[in-house]
C-alpha positions in Angstrom: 27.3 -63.3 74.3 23.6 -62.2 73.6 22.0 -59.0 73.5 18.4 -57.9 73.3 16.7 -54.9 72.0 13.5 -53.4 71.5 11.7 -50.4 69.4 8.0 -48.8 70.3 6.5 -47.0 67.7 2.4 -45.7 67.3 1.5 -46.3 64.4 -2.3 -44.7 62.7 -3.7 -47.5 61.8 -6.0 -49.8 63.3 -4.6 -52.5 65.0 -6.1 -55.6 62.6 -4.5 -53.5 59.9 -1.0 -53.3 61.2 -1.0 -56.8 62.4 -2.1 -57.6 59.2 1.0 -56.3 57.2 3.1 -57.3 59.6 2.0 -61.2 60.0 2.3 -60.9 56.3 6.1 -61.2 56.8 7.0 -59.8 52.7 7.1 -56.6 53.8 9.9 -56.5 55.5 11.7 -54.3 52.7 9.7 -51.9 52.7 11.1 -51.0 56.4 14.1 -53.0 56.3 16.8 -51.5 54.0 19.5 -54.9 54.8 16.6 -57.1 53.5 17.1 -57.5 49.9 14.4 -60.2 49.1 12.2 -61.9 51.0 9.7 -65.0 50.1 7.1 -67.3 52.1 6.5 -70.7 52.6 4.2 -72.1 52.4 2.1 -69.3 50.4 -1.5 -68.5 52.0 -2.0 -67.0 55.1 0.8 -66.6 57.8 0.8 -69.5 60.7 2.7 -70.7 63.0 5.6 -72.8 61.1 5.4 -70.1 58.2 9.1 -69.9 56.7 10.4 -66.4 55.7 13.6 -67.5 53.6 15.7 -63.7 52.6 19.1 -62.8 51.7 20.0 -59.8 53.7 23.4 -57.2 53.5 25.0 -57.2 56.7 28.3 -55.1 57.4 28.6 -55.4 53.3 28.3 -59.0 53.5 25.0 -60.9 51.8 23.7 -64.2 53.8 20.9 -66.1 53.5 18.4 -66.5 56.8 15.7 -68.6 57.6 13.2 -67.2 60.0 9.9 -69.6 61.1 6.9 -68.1 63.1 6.7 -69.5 66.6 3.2 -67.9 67.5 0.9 -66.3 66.1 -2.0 -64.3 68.2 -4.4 -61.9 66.3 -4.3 -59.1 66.4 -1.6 -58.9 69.3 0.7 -61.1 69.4 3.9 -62.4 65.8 7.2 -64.2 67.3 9.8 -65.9 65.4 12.8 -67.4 65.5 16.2 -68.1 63.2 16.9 -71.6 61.6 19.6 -70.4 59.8 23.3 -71.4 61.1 24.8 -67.5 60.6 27.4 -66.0 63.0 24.8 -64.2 64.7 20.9 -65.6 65.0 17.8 -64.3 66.7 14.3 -64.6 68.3 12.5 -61.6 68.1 8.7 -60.5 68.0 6.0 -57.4 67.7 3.5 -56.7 70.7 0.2 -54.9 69.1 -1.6 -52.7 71.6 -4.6 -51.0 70.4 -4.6 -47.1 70.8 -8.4 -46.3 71.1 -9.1 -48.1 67.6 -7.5 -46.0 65.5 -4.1 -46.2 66.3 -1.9 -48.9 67.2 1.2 -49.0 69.9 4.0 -51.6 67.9 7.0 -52.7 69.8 9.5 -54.7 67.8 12.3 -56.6 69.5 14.8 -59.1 68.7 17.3 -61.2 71.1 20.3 -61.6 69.4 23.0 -64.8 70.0 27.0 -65.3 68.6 27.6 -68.4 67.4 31.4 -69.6 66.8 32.6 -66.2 65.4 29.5 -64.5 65.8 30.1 -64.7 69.6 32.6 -61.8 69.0 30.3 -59.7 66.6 26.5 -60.4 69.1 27.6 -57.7 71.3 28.8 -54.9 68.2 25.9 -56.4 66.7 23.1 -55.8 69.5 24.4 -52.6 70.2 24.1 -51.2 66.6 20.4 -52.6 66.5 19.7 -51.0 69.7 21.0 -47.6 69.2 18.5 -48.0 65.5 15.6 -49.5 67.5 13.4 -46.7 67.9 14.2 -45.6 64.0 13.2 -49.5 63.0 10.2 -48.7 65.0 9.9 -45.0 63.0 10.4 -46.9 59.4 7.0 -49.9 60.0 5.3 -46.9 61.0 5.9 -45.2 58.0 5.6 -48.8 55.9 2.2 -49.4 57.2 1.2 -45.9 56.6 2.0 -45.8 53.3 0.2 -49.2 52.1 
């Protein structure tokens, strides 16, 4: 079983600003509370095949994931997608509109997929993100504000 979910948020920032942080991929903490650490490889600039390797606390459980970007289109455009073998794995994105020039529309979403076990949790699991989706959203805005 799969599920998919999605999060709009407008964020005041310009939109080169707000991909900018969020291409950066490290930041994820600031608006992820389950992310405990997050690094890059390689270091430098954010590209396709960049690998975000975190540990994350999930339902009181710490795992390890493996995220690489898929594409990469500035100043519109960040998808990924999960290399790690958990229970539960996902492709997910942000869309960048530009509001005007000032302000930026962000939509987050993520398509999440059970694997073995996890086929059981992908449906608690989707609908937990979704019902948080819009607060995700709420949280980048705030992290890009604030830096």
């Amino acid at each position: 079983m799969s599920g998919r979910f999605s999060g709009t948020a407008v964020v005041d920032r310009p939109i080169a600003e707000v991909f900018a942080f969020l291409v950066e991929g490290t930041n994820d903490p600031k608006f992820s509370p389950r992310v405990l650490s997050i690094r890059k490889e390689p270091e430098g600039p954010s590209d396709v095949g960049t690998l975000f390797i975190s540990q994350v606390k999930d339902a009181g459980m710490k795992t390890d994931r493996t995220f690489e970007l898929t594409e990469v289109e500035a100043p519109t455009t960040i998808r990924w997608t999960e290399l790690s073998k958990n229970l539960v794995t996902a492709e997910g994105g942000y869309d960048l509109e530009d509001r005007c020039g000032t302000q930026t529309r962000v939509t987050i979403f993520n398509t999440l997929e059970g694997h073995g076990l996890g086929k059981l949790l992908a449906g608690f699991a989707a609908k937990a993100a979704a019902k948080d989706a819009d607060a995700f959203a709420q949280r980048i805005k705030a992290a890009v504000e604030a830096s």
